[in-house]
C-alpha positions as CSV (number, residue, x, y, z in Angstrom):
1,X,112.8,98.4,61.1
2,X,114.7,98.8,58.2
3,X,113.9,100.2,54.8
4,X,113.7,96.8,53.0
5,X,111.7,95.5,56.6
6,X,109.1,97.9,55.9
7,X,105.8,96.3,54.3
8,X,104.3,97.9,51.2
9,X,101.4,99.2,52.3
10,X,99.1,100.3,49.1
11,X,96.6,102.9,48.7
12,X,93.3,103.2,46.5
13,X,91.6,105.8,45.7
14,X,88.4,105.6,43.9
15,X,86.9,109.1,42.0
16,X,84.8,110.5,39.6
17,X,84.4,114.2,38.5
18,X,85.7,115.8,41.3
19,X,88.4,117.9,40.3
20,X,87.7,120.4,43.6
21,X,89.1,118.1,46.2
22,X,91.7,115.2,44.5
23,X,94.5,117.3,44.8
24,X,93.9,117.2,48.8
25,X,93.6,113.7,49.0
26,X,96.9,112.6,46.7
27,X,98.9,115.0,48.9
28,X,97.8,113.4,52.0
29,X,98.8,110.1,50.9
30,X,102.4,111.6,49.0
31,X,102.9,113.2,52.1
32,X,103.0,109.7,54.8
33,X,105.5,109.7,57.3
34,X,105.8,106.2,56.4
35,X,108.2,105.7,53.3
36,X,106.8,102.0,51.5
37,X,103.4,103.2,49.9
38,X,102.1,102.4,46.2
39,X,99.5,104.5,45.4
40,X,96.5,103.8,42.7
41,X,94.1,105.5,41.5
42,X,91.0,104.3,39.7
43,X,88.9,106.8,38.1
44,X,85.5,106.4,36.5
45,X,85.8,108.3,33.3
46,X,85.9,111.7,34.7
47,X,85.6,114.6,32.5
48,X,85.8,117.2,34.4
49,X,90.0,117.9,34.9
50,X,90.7,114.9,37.3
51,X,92.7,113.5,35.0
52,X,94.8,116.6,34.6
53,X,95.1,116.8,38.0
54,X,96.0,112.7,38.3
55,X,98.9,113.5,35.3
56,X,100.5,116.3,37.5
57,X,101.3,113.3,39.9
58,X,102.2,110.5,37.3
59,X,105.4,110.0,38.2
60,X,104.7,109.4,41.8
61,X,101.4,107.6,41.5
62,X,102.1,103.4,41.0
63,X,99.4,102.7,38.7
64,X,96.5,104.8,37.6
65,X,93.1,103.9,35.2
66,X,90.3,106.4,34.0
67,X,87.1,104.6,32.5
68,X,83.9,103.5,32.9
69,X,82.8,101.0,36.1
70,X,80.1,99.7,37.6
71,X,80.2,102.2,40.5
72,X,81.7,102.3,43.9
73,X,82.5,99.0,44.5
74,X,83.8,97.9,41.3
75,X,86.1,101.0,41.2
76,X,87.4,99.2,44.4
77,X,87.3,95.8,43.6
78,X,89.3,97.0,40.4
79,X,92.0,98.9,43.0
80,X,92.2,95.8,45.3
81,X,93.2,93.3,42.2
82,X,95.8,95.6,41.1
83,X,97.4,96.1,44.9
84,X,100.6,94.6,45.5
85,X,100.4,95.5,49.4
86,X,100.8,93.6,52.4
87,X,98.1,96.1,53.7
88,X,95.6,97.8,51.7
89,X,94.0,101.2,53.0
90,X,90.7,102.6,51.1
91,X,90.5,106.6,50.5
92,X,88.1,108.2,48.8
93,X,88.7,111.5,46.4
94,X,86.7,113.5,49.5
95,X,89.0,112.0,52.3
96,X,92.3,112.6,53.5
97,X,95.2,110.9,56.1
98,X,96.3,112.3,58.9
99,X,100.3,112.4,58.0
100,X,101.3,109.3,60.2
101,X,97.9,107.4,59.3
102,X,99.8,104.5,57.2
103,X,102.7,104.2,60.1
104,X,100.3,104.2,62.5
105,X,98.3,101.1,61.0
106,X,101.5,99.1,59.8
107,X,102.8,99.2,63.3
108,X,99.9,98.1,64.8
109,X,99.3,95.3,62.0
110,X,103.4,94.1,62.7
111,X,103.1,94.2,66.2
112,X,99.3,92.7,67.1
113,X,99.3,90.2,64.3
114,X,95.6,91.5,63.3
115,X,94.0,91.4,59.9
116,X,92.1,94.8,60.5
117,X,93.4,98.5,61.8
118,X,90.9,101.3,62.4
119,X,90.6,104.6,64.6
120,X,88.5,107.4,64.5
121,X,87.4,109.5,61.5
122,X,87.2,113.4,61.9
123,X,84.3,114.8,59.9
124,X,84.1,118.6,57.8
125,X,81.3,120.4,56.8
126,X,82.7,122.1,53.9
127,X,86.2,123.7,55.4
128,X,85.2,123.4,59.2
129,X,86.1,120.7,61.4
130,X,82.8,119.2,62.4
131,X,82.9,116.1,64.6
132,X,85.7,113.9,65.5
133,X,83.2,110.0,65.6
134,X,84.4,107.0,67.7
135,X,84.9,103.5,66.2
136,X,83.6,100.2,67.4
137,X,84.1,96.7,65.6
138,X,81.6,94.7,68.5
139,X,79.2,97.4,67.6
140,X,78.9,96.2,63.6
141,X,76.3,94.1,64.0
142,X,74.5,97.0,66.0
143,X,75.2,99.6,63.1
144,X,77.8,100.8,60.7
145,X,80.3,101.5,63.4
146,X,83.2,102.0,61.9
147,X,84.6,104.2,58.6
148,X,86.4,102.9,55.6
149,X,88.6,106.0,55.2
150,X,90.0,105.0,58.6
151,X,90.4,101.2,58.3
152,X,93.7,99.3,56.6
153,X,92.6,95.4,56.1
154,X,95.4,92.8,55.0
155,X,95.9,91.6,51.8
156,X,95.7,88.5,53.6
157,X,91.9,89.4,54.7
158,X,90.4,89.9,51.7
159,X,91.8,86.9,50.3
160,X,89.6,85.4,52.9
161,X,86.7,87.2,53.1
162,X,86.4,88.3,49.3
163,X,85.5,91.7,47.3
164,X,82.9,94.2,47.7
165,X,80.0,93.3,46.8
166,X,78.8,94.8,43.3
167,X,75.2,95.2,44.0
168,X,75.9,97.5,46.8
169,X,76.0,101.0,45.5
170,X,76.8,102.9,49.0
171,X,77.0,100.6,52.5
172,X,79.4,97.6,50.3
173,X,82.0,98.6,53.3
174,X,79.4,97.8,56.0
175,X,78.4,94.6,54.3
176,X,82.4,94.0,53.8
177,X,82.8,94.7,57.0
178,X,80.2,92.2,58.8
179,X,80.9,89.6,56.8
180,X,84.9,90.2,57.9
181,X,83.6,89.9,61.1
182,X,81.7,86.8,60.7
183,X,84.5,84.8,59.2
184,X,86.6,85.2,62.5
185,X,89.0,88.1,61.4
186,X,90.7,90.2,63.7
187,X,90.6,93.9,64.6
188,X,92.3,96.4,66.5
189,X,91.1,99.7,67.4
190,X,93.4,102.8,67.5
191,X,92.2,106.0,70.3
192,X,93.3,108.6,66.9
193,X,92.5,110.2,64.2
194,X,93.3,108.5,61.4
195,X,91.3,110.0,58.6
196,X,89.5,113.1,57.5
197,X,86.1,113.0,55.5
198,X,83.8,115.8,54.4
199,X,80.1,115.7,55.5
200,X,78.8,116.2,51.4
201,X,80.3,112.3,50.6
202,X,77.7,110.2,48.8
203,X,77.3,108.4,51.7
204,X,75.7,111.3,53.4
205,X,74.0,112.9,50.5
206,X,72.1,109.8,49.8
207,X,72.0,108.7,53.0
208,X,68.3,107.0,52.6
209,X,70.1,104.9,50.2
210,X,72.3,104.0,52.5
211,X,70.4,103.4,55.3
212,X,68.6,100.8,52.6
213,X,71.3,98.9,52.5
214,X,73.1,98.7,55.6
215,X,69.5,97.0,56.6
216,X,70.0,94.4,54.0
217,X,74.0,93.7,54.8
218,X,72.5,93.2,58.0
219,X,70.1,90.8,57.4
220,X,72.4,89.0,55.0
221,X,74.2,88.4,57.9
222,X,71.5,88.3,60.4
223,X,68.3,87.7,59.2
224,X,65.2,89.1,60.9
225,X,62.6,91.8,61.1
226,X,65.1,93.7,63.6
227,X,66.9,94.9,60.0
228,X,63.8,96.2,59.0
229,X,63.2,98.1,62.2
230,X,66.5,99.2,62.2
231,X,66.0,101.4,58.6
232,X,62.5,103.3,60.1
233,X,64.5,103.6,63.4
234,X,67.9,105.3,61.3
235,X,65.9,107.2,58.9
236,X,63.6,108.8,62.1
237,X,67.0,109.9,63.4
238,X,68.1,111.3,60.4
239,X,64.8,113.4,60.1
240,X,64.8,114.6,63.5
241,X,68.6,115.7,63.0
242,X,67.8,117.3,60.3
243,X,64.3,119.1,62.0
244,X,66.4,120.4,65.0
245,X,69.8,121.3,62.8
246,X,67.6,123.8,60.3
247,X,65.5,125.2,63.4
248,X,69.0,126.1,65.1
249,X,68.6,123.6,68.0
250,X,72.1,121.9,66.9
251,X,73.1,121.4,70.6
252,X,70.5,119.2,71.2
253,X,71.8,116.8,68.3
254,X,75.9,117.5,69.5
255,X,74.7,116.3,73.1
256,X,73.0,113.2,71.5
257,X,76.2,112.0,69.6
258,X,78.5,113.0,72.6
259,X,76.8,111.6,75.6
260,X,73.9,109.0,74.5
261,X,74.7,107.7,70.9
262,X,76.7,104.4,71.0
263,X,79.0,105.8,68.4
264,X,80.7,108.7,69.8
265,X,80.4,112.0,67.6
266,X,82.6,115.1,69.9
267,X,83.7,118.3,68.8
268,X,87.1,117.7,67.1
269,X,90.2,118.5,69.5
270,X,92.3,122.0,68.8
């Protein structure tokens, strides 16, 4: 494929006030095996020396913003309208690509003729590799089976399926997602790593919150008292994890996500 063959793939990033980690995730995307990426990034207003840290990169970064949104979803609403991409890949100021992430989706998007690309998502607690979860798109309507730091969607898909929704503050990729699903697009799952996330994202620190509303996406979807079930079910989980993990009986949680869970959650490869 030549150099004017390649599609421009572009790259959001979405952040506020975190300074400590930014740098990681611009350098994953600078440094893509793949040459035809615009990167923006949309920041909230941060105060905190994000911006300094966004200015060191100026004259690689496409387009850049700093000031106040509506949260999450508008920040990426706001990234999405500005995209000139063929495909559009979502990364978060915690997150960073695995170096051949972008090349990996844009082949797979050339040669399947899909709208969606995902693989698997390796998780860190703090600097340790934690888990390395599996991804399933015919297990969406199960649960959130699939994360957004390790799908690429095409321009062509959200012009179909729409934006994220502003009145989801933390599961709008869930809701996204099901509602991609329901309008007949197409995915393709890739057996890698695409994407690494740490453990302390929003998504897990409010998790409550999130379980919330991935009941809701799914009754938006789906109605019926299942969705309900399905939050006390999640959230009894989550406590139990949490019970076993602070009274050092972790293994019993690892061989959960590894051998019964429907979403896979292994320790990460060497």
């Amino acid at each position: 494929m030549t150099e004017q063959a390649k599609p421009l793939v572009t790259i959001v990033t979405v952040v506020y006030n975190n300074a400590l980690h930014l740098e990681q995730t611009i350098e994953s995307v600078l440094g893509q095996t793949y040459p035809n990426i615009e990167y923006l990034i949309v920041d909230g207003g941060s105060t905190d020396g994000t911006i300094g840290i966004i200015k060191r990169y100026d004259d690689r970064i496409a387009y850049w913003v700093s000031e106040a949104d509506a949260g999450i979803s508008d920040a990426f609403n706001k990234g999405i309208a500005a995209a000139h991409g063929e495909i559009i890949g979502m990364l978060n100021s915690d997150d960073w690509y695995e170096e051949d992430a972008v090349a990996c989706a844009v082949e797979a998007v050339r040669n399947r003729g899909v709208d969606i690309v995902y693989g698997m998502l390796r998780t860190w607690d703090r600097d340790v590799k934690s888990e390395e979860v599996s991804a399933d798109h015919e297990l969406l309507e199960r649960e959130m089976s699939m994360n957004h730091p390790a799908v690429f969607a095409t321009r062509a898909a959200y012009d179909k399926v729409g934006l994220y929704r502003t009145d989801f503050r933390y599961a709008m990729d869930y809701e996204w997602l099901l509602r991609a699903k329901k309008t007949g697009l197409t995915f393709v799952s890739l057996d890698r790593c695409l994407a690494n996330m740490r453990v302390e994202g929003i998504s897990n620190v409010k998790w409550r919150e999130t379980l919330k509303e991935e009941a809701r996406a799914k009754n938006l979807i789906n109605p019926g008292i299942s969705n309900v079930l399905y939050y006390y079910y999640k959230n009894a989980k989550g406590n139990t994890r949490r019970f076993l993990e602070k009274r050092g009986l972790g293994f019993v949680v690892r061989f959960f996500h590894s051998h019964v869970s429907s979403v896979r959650k292994t320790r990460p490869r060497i």
